[in-house]
Every structure is written in structure tokens, then in C-alpha cells.
C-alpha positions as CSV (number, residue, x, y, z in Angstrom):
1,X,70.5,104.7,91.6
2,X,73.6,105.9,93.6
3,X,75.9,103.2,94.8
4,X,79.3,102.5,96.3
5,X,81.4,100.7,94.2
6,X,84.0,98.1,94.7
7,X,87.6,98.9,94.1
8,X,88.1,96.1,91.9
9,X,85.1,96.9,90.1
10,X,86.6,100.4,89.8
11,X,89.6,99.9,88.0
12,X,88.1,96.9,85.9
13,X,85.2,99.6,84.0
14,X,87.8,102.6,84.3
15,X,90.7,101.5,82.8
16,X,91.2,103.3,79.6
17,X,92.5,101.6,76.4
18,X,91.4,104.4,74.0
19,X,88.5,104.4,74.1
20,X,87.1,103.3,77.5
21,X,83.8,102.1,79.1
22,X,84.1,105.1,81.4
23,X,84.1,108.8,79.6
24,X,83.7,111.4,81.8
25,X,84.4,115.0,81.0
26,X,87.4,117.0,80.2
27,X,87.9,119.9,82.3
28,X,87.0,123.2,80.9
29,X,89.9,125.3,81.8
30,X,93.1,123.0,81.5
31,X,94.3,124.2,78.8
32,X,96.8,127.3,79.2
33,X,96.4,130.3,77.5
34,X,93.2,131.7,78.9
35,X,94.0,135.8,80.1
36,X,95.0,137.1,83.2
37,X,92.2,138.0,84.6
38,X,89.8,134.8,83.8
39,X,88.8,133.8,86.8
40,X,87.2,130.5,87.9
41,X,83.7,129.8,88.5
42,X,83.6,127.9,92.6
43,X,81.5,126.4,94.4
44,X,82.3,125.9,97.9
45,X,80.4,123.1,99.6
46,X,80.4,123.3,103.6
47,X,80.7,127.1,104.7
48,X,81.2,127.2,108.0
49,X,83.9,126.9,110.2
50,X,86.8,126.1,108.5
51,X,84.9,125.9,105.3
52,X,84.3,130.0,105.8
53,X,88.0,130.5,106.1
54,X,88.7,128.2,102.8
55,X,86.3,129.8,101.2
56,X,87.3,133.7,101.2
57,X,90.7,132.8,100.7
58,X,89.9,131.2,97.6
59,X,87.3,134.9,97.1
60,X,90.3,136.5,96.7
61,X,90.9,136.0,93.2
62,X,87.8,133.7,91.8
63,X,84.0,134.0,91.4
64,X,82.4,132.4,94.8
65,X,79.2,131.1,92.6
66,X,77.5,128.6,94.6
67,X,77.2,127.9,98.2
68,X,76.1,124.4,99.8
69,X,75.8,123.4,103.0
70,X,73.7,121.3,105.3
71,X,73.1,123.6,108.2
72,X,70.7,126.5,107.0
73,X,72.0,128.4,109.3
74,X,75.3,128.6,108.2
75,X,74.2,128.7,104.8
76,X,72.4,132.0,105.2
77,X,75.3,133.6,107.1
78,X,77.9,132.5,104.0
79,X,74.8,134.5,101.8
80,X,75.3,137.2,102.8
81,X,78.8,137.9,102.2
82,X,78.4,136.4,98.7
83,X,74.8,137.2,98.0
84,X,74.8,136.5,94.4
85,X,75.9,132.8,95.0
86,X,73.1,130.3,94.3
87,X,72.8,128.3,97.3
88,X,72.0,124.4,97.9
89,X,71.1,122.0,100.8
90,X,72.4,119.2,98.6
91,X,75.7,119.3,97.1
92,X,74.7,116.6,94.3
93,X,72.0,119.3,92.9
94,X,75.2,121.9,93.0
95,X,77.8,119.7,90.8
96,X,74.5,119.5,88.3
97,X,75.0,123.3,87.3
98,X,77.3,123.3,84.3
99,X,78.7,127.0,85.0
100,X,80.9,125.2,87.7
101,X,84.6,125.1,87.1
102,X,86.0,123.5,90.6
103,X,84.6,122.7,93.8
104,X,85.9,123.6,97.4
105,X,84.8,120.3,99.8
106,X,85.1,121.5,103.8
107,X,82.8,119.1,105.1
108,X,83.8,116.9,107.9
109,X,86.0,114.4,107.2
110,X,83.3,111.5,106.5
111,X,82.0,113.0,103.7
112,X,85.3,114.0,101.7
113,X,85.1,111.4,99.5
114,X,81.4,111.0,98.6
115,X,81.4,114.9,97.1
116,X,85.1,114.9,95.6
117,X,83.9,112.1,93.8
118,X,81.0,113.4,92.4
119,X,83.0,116.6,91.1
120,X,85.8,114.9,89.5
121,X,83.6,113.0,87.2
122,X,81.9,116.1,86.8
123,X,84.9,117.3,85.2
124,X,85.4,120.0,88.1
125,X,88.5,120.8,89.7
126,X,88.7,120.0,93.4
127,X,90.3,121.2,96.8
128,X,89.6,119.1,100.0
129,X,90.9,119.9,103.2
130,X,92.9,117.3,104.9
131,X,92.8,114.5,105.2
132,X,91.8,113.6,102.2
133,X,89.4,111.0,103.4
134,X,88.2,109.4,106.8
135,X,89.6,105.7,105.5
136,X,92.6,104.7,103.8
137,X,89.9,102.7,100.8
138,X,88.5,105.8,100.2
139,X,91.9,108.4,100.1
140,X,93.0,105.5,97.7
141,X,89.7,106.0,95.1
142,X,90.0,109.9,95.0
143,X,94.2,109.8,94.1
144,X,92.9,106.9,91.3
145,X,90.0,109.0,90.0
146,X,92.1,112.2,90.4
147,X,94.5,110.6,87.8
148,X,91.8,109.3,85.3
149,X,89.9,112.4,84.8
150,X,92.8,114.5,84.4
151,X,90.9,117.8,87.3
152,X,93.3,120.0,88.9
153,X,93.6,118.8,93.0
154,X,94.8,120.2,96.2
155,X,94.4,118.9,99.4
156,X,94.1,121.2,102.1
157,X,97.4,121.3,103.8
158,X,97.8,125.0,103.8
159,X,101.7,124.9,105.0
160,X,102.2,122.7,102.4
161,X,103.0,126.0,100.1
162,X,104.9,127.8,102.9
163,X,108.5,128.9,102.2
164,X,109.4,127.3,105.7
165,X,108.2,124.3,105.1
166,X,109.8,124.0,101.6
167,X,112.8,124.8,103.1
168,X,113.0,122.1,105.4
169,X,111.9,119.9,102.2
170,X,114.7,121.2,100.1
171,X,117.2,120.7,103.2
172,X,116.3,116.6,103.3
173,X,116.0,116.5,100.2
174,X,119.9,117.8,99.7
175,X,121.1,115.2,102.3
176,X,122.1,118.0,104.5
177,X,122.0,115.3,107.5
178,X,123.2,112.1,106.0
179,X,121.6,108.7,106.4
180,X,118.4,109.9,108.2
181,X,117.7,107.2,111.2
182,X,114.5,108.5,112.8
183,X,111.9,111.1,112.6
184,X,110.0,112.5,115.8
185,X,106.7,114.2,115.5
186,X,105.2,115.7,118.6
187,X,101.7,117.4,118.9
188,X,100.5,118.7,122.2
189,X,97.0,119.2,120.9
190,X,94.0,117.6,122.5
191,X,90.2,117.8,121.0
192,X,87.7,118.7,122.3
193,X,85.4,115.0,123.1
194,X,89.1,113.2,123.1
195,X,88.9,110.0,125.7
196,X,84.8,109.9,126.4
197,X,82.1,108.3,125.5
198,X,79.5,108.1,122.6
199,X,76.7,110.6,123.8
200,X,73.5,108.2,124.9
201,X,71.0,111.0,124.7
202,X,68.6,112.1,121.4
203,X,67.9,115.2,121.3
204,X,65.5,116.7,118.4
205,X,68.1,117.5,115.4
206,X,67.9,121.3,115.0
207,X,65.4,122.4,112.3
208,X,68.3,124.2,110.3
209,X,70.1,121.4,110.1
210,X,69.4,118.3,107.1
211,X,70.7,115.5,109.4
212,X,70.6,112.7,106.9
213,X,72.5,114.6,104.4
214,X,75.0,115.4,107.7
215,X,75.4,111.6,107.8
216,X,76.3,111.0,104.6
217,X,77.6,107.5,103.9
218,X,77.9,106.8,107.1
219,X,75.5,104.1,108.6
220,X,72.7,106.0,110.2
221,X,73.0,106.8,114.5
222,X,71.0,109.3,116.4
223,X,72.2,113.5,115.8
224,X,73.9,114.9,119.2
225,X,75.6,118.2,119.3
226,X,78.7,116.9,120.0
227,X,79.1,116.4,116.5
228,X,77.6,119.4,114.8
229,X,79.1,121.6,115.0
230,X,82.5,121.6,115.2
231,X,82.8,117.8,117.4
232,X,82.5,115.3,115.3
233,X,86.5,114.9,114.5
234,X,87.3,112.4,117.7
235,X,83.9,110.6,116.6
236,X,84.5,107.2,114.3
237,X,83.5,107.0,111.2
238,X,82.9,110.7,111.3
239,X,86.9,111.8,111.5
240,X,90.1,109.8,113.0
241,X,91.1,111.6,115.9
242,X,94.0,114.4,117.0
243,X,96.1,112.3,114.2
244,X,94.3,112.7,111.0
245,X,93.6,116.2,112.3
246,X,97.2,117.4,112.5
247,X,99.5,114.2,111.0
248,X,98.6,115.8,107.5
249,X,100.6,119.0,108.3
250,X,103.3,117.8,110.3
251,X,104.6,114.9,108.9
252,X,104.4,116.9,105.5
253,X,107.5,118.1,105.6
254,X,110.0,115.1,106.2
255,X,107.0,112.7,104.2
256,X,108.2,115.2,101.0
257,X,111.5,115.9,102.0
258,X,112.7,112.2,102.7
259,X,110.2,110.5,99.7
260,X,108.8,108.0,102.5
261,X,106.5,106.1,100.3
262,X,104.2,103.5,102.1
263,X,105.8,101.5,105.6
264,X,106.1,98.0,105.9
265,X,104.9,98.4,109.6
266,X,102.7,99.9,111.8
267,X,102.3,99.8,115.5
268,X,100.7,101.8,118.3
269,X,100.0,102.7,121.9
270,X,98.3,104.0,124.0
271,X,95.1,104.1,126.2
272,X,92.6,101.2,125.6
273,X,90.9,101.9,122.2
274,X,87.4,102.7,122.5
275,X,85.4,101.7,119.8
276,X,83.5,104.8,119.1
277,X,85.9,107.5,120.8
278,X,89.7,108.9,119.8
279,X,91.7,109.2,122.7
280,X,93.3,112.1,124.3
281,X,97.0,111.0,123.2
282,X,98.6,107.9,121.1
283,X,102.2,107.0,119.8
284,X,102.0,105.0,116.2
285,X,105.8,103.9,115.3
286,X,106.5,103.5,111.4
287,X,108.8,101.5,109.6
288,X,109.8,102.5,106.3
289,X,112.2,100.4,103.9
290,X,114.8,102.1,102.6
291,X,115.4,102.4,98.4
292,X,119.6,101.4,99.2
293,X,118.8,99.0,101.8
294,X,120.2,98.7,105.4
295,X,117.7,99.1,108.9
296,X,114.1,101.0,108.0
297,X,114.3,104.6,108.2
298,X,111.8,105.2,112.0
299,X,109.2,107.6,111.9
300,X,107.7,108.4,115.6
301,X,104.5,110.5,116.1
302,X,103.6,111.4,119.8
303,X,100.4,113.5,120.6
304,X,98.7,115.1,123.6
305,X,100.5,113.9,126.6
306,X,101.8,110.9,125.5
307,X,105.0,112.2,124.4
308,X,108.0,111.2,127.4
309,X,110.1,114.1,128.5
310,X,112.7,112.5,126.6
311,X,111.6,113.1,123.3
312,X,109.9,116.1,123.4
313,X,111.3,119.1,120.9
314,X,112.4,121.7,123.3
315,X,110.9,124.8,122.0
316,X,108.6,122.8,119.7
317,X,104.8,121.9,120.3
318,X,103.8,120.8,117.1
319,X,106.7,120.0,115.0
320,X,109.5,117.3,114.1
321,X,113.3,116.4,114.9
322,X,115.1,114.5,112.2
323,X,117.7,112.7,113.3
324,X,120.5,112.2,110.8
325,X,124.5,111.0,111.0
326,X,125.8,114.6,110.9
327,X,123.1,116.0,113.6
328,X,119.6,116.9,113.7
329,X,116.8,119.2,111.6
330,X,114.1,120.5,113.9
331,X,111.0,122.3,112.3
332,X,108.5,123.8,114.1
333,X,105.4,123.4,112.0
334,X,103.5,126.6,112.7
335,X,106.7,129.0,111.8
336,X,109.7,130.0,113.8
337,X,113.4,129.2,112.6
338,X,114.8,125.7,111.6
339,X,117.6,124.9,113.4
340,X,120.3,122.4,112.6
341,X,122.3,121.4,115.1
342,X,124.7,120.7,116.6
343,X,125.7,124.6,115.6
344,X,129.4,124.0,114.7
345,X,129.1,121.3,112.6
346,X,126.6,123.2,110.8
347,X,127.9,126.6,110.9
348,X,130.2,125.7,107.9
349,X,128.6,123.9,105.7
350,X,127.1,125.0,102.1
351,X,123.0,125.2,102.3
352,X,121.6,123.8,98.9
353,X,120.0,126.5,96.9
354,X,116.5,126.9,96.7
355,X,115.0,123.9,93.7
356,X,111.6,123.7,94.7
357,X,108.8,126.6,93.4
358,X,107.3,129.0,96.0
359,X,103.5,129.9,95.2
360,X,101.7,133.0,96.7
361,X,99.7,130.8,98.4
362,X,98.1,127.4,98.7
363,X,94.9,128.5,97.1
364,X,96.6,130.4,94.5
365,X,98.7,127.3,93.4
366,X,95.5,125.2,92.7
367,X,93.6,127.9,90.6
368,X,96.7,128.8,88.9
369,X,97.0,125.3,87.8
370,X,93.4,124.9,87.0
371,X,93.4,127.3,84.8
372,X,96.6,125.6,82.9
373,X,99.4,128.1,84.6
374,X,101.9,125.3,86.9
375,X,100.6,122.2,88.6
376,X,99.9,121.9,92.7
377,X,102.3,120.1,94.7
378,X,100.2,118.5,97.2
379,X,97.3,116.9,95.0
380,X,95.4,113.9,95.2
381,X,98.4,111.6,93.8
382,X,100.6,113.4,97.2
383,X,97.8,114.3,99.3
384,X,96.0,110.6,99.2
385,X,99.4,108.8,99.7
386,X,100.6,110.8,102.5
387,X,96.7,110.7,104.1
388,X,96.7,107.1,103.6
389,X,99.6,106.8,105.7
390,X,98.3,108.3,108.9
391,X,95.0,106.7,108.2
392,X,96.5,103.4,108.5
393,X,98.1,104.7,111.6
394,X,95.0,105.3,113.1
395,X,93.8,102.1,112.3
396,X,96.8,100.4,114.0
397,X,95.7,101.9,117.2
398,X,92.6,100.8,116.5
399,X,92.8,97.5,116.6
400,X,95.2,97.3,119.4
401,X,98.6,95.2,117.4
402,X,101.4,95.9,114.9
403,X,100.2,96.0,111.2
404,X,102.2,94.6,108.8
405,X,101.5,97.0,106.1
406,X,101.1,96.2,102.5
407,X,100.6,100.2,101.1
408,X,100.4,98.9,97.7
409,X,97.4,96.6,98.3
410,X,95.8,98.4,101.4
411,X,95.9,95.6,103.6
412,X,97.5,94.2,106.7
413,X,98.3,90.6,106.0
414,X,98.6,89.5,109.1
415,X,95.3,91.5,110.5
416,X,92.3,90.1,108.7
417,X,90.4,92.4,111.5
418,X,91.9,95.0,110.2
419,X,90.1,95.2,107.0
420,X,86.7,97.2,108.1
421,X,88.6,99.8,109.6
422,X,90.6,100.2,105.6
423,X,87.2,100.0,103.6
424,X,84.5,100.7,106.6
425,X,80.4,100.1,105.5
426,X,78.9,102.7,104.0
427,X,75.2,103.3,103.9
428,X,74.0,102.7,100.2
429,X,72.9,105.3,97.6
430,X,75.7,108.0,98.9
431,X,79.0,106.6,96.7
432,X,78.6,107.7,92.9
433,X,79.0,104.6,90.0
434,X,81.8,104.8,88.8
């Protein structure tokens, strides 16, 4: 029998001292040494959508083997591009095939955890797409079962690998600015569903589609197509809203560059939460301590309307100012030059040298490392903490008052309420034993 396990209960019977209670198995390409032109054995579980994208990216240079996804539709339309993939409603049955080096997981947010679960203990490598879970509990599990079975991650933060967003990395990293004061994140984005309701209507669930396998863990409500396909991200429970969607990539850069850590705080505004909706814009405020001491480092993150004229990043949509004692560092996230400014202070001044790797890709940098060449730079040790973050973002809003944040311990000490929305219910039989 399949069920969700406690945290506590986790590290208890998976903390190793030798030998331990939990053996799981060793992955079967981390060692280096293996030739050029081996190439990985994926599957790729949710192929639609983004999942499709993921998916022939990672074709490039690996053997596209097995192909899962709930929606027989989508399934058949992924078949026949890769015709000689096996192909599975159920992803559990898939991880069961032993010819499976690492597993691609593109389904919606909900069900991230459930299925990168089940491969790590598997042995299999994995790559999620961001973020890496839909609760800060759950990111948390896959960054501590990551670690203890030793599988190559990646989570899906494609600019991660970029050499502009590196840059900027390298560039905080270096001081460039001096004491950093703030950060300012702005994105104009607005999803589609943002600010309504929970649909009231039940129509029939499509015959292609395996609705309770949709579902997942989460506690069982009626299917609607505003959540498959393609809805589902503003939904509770199923996703977190504009936030979890896009704070992944755009507060990557100054999260790596500036080594943020957890915050101590958390607050939050905007429209009346609705219990089952994400709304169409929100401002969460962090407060980070700083290693040296002195006033928290201020980390800002405005989206869809929301943002006052004042802050917005002339030029900028989706990107971030950081605001420093020599000046300011404004990225744009989706390309474009980096300016520093003000120009003459900065038109001087000695740019650090590159110190950080550039990869041909995202993709490439996880199957390079699973196959013992390098290591990814955005696993589930970097990915989880920096999802966990913005999770517990979201879950300020949520509850409508300041969080004061213990990262360490996932838990808002003064916010006992805040505690389903960290570790929500789960339906039973979905989370593996761990």
C-alpha cells in the first residue's frame, strides 16, 4: 500500500549510518568514464504542452524510451513522433521498467512531487520543471531525498544555464554594487482564470482523459476544463498562481548571485484572497538577514498590475533592479543587455572575469552530469530552496498577514493557520513509503 509519509518519519527510517533501514538503488550511470556517445535511456512523463517542448529538447541527444501521460490524446500525438517509445497511462507502471535511466516530470505542478519521488528511489535521474513542488513540505522532501539517493537533478528553470543570466550572477556575486539594499522583481504577466471563481458546473470528464490519475494527491473535486488543459496553474492545490509560475526564473538570478538563503519574513498584498482562485496581481515583501549583520537585505516582487509606476523597470517587463551603494543592476529576464547604472560611475570600473561554467544548454547540463561528466547547478538542493521561498510567498498571501518565517523548520511561528497551506492533505495511496 502507497502512503504519504511524515517528515519526521522520513528522516527517522532514512538516515543512513552505514548501513541504513532505507537502501534504495545506486544510479546506473554516475560513474564517469562511460563514451561519448552513450546516451541515456528517458522517460518523459506528461507530453504535452510544455512537457512536448521539454521533451524534444532533451531528444536531442538521448533515447526518448517511454512516454506517459494521462490524456490519451496527448499521449498518441507524442507517439508518433517517437514511435518506438513504450507508452503508459500510469507513470508508477513506467518507473517499474528497469531500462530507465532518468525521468523527465512536466505534469502540473500538483503532481511534481508524487512522481519525482517515485524515480529517485528508483535510482533514476530526474528533471522537473519549476517549481519544484506545489507546497513548500513537499519541495523540502524532494531536495532531502535528492541528497540521499545520490540521482542527478535539474529543475526546470531553463535561463538558469543562460550566459545572461550567469552574468548577472557573477556580477553580484563580485560585489560590483556594494552593500545590496533591495531587490525589485516585476512581472506583467496575468493567467489565464487569474481573479475568478472555482467553476460550479460538472461536465462529463473527456474519455481520453484518466481523471483520477489527473488528481493525483490531491483530495478529489469534480474535472472542469478550466483545468485540463493548460488552466489548472491559478487553481489551489493544483499550482500557486502567476508567482510560482514565473518567481522560479526571475528571482533566480539575484537568489544565486546574492546567496539569499531562507527570510525571516514574509508579507503580502493584494486583492482579498480567494480560497480556491490566484489573483490577477500581488506584492509579497521579503526580509532576508544578512551573514555581517546590519538592516535585512529587501527583496520586492510585484506582478500583473500591482506594480506602482514608481517601481516599475523602465524597459523591463519581467525582470529585476538591484539596488546597491554604488548604483543599480537591472536584468531583464527574457534577454536584452544588463545595464549598470548610473553609466559614469560604471563606465570605469573593472568587470570581474567570468568564474561560473557555461553549459550548452540546460538539458545538456543534467545529462552530462548523469552520465558522471560535471554536476547541474540548479538541482533539487538549489532548485527546492529557492522554490520553497516563493512557495512560502504564496502562502503569505494566502492567509492574508506577515509570516514570521522559520526556513529551517518550514513553519511560521507566529501563524499556526499557516501550517496547511506548508504541508496541505493529500488524498492517501498517492505518496510512495519512504
Amino acid at each position: 500500500m502507497i502512503r504519504r509519509t511524515t517528515r519526521r518519519r522520513f528522516l527517522r527510517t532514512a538516515a543512513w549510518t552505514g548501513v541504513g533501514a532505507c537502501v534504495w538503488p545506486v544510479p546506473r550511470l554516475a560513474a564517469a568514464g562511460l563514451s561519448a556517445n552513450e546516451k541515456l535511456n528517458v522517460g518523459v512523463v506528461g507530453v504535452g504542452g510544455r512537457g512536448a517542448s521539454n521533451m524534444n529538447a532533451v531528444a536531442r541527444t538521448e533515447n526518448i524510451v517511454a512516454l506517459c501521460d494521462v490524456d490519451a490524446r496527448r499521449l498518441a500525438q507524442a507517439a508518433e513522433k517517437y514511435p518506438r517509445a513504450r507508452q503508459y497511462a500510469d507513470y508508477r507502471r513506467m518507473l517499474q521498467q528497469n531500462d530507465i535511466d532518468a525521468v523527465v516530470v512536466n505534469t502540473p505542478d500538483h503532481t511534481h512531487a508524487v512522481i519525482s519521488l517515485a524515480a529517485m528511489m528508483l535510482g533514476k535521474h530526474v528533471y522537473c520543471e519549476k517549481p519544484l513542488a506545489s507546497s513548500v513540505y513537499e519541495a523540502r522532501l524532494m531536495a532531502d531525498v535528492a541528497a540521499r539517493t545520490g540521482v542527478v537533478t535539474q529543475m526546470g528553470n531553463q535561463v538558469h544555464a543562460s550566459d545572461h543570466l550567469r552574468r548577472v550572477a557573477e556580477l553580484l556575486k563580485a560585489g560590483v554594487l556594494g552593500r545590496v539594499e533591495k531587490v525589485v522583481a516585476v512581472c506583467h504577466k496575468v493567467l489565464r482564470h487569474s481573479g475568478g471563481d472555482l467553476p460550479t458546473d460538472t461536465p462529463p470528464v473527456p474519455e481520453q482523459l484518466d481523471w483520477d490519475q489527473w488528481l493525483g494527491p490531491v483530495p478529489e473535486r469534480p474535472y472542469h476544463p478550466a483545468y485540463h488543459p493548460g488552466g489548472w496553474r491559478v487553481f489551489w492545490g493544483f499550482g500557486s498562481g502567476n508567482f510560482a509560475d514565473m518567481g522560479c526564473h526571475i528571482l533566480d538570478a539575484p537568489y544565486w548571485g546574492l546567496n539569499l538563503g531562507y527570510p525571516v519574513r514574509i508579507e503580502a498584498e493584494g486583492p482579498l484572497p480567494n480560497p480556491d482562485v490566484a489573483p490577477k496581481s500581488k506584492l509579497v515583501r521579503y526580509h532576508f538577514e544578512r551573514e555581517e549583520g546590519g538592516s535585512p537585505l529587501e527583496v520586492v516582487w510585484y506582478d500583473g498590475e500591482l506594480a506602482p509606476a514608481g517601481e516599475v523597470i523602465e524597459g523591463v517587463s519581467d525582470g529585476v533592479m538591484v539596488i546597491g551603494e554604488r548604483g543599480r543592476l537591472i536584468y531583464n529576464f527574457r534577454g536584452g543587455a544588463t545595464q549598470l547604472l548610473p553609466t559614469e560611475t560604471f563606465a570605469g570600473i573593472e568587470l570581474p572575469e567570468p568564474t561560473l561554467t557555461r553549459p550548452q544548454n540546460h538539458y545538456v547540463e543534467w545529462t552530462e552530469a548523469c552520465k558522471g561528466r560535471g554536476e547541474t547547478s540548479s538541482d533539487f538542493h538549489y532548485g527546492g530552496a529557492l522554490s520553497e521561498v516563493v512557495l512560502a510567498g504564496v502562502v503569505a498571501y494566502r492567509v492574508g498577514e506577515p509570516l514570521d518565517w522559520n526556513g529551517r523548520e518550514m513553519r511560521a511561528a507566529n501563524c499556526p493557520e499557516a501550517e496547511p497551506l506548508i504541508r496541505p492533505p493529500a488524498r492517501s495511496g498517492w505518496f510512495p513509503e519512504l
